[in-house]
C-alpha positions, 0 to 999 in steps of 0.5 A: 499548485498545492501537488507541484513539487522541487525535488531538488535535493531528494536523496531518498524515496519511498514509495507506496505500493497500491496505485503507485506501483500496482494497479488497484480497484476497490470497486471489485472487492467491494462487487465481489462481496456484494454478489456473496451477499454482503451488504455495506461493504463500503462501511467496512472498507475503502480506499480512504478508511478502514473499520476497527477489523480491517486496522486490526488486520492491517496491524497485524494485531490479528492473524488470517483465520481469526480475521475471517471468522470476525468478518462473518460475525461482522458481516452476518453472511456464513461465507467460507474462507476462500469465498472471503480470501477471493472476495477480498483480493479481487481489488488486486490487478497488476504490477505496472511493470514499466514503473517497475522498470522505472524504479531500477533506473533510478536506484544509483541516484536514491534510496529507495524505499516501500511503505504499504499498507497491506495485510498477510492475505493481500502480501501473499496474493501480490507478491505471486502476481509479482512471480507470474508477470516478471519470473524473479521471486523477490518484489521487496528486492527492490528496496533498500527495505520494504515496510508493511504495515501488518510487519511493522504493527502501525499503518498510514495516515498515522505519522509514527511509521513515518518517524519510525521509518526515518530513525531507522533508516538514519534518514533526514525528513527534508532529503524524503520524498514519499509518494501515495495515492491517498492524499490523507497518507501524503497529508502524514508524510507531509505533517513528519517533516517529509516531502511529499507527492500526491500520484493520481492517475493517469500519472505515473512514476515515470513521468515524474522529473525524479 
């Protein structure tokens, strides 16, 4: 099968964030915008594409308060940041916390490594949530670093973040396993040089023979 993967000689990893170690759904954010008045909500955004202002977004090409008042003009509803700020971070649910747990069991055998595409607004709201559930105020520790794409001004599935990645960190491509919920993203990773894992629930990252 196409998704079956040897991970035989894996020195590294990196790891997304949404639907690999935080629990998602779309289908609110797109509900909650909805029941705001804001129809087609799904040609803006989903999980597998994004329109010209939510890549803006993600790239950080655009700053929170210019994105919300582009998203009215947009969306031709007169909402007001916080309806737009709530709306848009309803997809956000939860750390699966015993994936976090996972991750520090395996940090002597791997670098271990984040690369998310994420905005500012999403980064602010689940780096909170990672507060409220565990009491620890730093997610990205985890990580030997964390890349977001709003920081690093590219996103997945474009493959330069990968290479970027890669020349940073001073890695090899053959010894990297990246691991997305998006096969478009994995497809990328796939298309640098990368190893590459297709995570699709209900499988989860301490299943994995890692």
């Amino acid at each position: 099968m196409a998704n079956q993967l040897d991970f035989f000689g894996v020195k590294n990893i990196i790891f997304d964030l949404g639907g690999v170690l935080f629990n998602i759904d779309f289908a609110k954010t797109e509900s909650a915008f909805k029941a705001l008045g804001v129809t087609g909500f799904q040609e803006m955004f989903t999980q597998h594409h994004a329109n010209d202002l939510f890549i803006q977004l993600e790239t950080g090409t655009i700053s929170e308060l210019e994105f919300y008042e582009a998203f009215r003009t947009t969306a031709g509803v007169q909402l007001t940041n916080e309806q737009i700020k709530t709306a848009w971070n309803a997809l956000l649910i939860d750390f699966r916390l015993p994936s976090l747990a996972w991750l520090e069991g395996i940090k002597e055998k791997y670098r271990i490594f984040l690369f998310s595409n994420t905005n500012q607004i999403h980064h602010d709201a689940f780096q909170a949530t990672f507060q409220e559930q565990t009491g620890k105020d730093n997610f990205d520790s985890h990580f030997v670093k964390a890349y977001y794409s709003q920081h690093m001004g590219m996103r997945k599935p474009d493959i330069a973040p990968f290479h970027r990645i890669l020349e940073e960190q001073q890695l090899l491509a053959a010894e990297t396993l990246f691991i997305d919920d998006t096969i478009k993203n994995v497809e990328a990773a796939r298309a640098a040089g990368m190893l590459a894992h297709h995570l699709v629930w209900p499988q989860t990252l301490p299943e994995l023979p890692l």
